[in-house]
N, C-alpha and C positions, 0 to 999 in steps of 0.2 A: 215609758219614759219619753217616746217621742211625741203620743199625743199632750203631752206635761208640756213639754217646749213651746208646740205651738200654741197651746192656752199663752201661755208665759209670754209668750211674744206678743198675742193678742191683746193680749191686757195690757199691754206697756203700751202699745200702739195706740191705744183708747186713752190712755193716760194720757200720753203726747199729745193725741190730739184736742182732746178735752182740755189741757193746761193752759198748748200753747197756737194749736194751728187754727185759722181760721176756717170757714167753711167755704172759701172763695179758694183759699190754698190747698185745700183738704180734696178738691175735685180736681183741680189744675193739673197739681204732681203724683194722682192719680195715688195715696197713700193706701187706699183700701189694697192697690195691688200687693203692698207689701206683707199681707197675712196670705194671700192666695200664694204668693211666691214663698212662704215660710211651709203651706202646707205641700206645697211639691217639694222643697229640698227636704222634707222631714220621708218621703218616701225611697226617698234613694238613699240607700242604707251605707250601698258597699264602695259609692263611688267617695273616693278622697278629696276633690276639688268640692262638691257640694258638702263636707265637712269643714270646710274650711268659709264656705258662702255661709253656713250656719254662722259663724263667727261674727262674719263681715255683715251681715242683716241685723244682729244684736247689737255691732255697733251703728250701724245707721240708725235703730230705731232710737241708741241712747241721745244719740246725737241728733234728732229731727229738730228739736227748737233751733239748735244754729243754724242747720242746712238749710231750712227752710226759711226763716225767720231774720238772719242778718245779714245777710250781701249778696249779690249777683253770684260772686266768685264760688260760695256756699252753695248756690242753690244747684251752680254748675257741677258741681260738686255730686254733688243728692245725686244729680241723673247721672251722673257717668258711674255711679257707684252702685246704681239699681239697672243700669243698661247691661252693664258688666256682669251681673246674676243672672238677667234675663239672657245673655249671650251665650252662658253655661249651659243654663237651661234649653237652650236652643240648640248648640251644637254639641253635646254632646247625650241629651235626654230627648230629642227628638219632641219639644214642647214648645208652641208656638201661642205669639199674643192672640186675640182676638181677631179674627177678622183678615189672618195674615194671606191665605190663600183667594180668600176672594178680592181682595189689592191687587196680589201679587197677578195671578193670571189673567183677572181685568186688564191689566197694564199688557200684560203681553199678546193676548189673545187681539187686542186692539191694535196692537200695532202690527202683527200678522195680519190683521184685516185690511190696516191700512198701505201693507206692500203690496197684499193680494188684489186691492183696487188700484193700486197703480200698475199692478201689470194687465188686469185688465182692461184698463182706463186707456194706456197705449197702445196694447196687445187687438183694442178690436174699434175705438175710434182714432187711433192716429193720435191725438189730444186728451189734453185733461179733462175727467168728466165727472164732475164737481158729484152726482149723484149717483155714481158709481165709486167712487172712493168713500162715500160717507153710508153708503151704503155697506157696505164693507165691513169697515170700522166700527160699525154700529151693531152689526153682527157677531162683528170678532168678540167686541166687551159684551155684548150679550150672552154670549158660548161661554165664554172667559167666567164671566159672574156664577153663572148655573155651575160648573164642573168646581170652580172654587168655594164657593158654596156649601155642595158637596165635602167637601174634600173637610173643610172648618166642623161640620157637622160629624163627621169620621173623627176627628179630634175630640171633640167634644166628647161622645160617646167614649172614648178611649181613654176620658183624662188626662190628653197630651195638650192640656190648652189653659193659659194664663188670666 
């Protein structure tokens, strides 16, 4: 029954878009995610909120020519209403977008880099040392990228990735 859903939902998607969405719109709001997010709520049998996302995904897809199609306020709409699946998915299914860990620890790994060149930028010329702190930082997002990387790739492998 639950591979029947996500047919079902599939095809409506196609419908929608084929009817109504263009193909400028069709990549923008990123619609293909919404069958990849129909085949992860269709795995989670026992939890209650993803029964209830099943619902909420059936009516967004009834609903995509408006959201998409007639006003800012709509379109606003659309994403808060697929952010909101995605957040489910996230915090409680331990399922991440694409790309989420090598962002994420780029980001951090970098700016560990960049206190660690300012301590040693102080720590051993007295002054800031423009090639010491970029050096750093350049390392840090370098580490950062590799180990996130990693990490996205474990996901993948595991099925935990949108």
């Amino acid at each position: 029954m639950e591979e029947n859903w996500v047919d079902d939902i599939s095809k409506e998607i196609d419908e929608q878009i084929e009817l109504y969405i263009s193909i400028r719109d069709y990549r923008f709001y990123q619609i293909e995610k919404l069958k990849r997010i129909a085949k992860l709520l269709s795995k989670q049998e026992i939890c209650l909120d993803c029964r209830y996302a099943k619902k909420e995904l059936e009516s967004i897809v009834g609903d995509l020519d408006r959201l998409i199609n007639k006003s800012g306020v709509n379109r606003s709409e659309y994403e808060k209403r697929v952010e909101k699946l995605i957040k489910h998915l996230k915090d409680q299914h331990k399922i991440y977008q694409a790309h989420h860990f090598t962002y994420t620890y780029s980001a951090i790994y970098t700016l560990v880099g960049a206190a660690f060149g300012l301590l040693l930028s102080y720590g051993i010329f007295y002054a800031f040392n423009s090639s010491v702190f970029f050096l750093t930082s350049g390392i840090g997002m370098f580490v950062g990228n590799i180990l996130g990387s990693r990490k996205d790739k474990a996901c993948i492998r595991n099925g935990k990735q949108i």
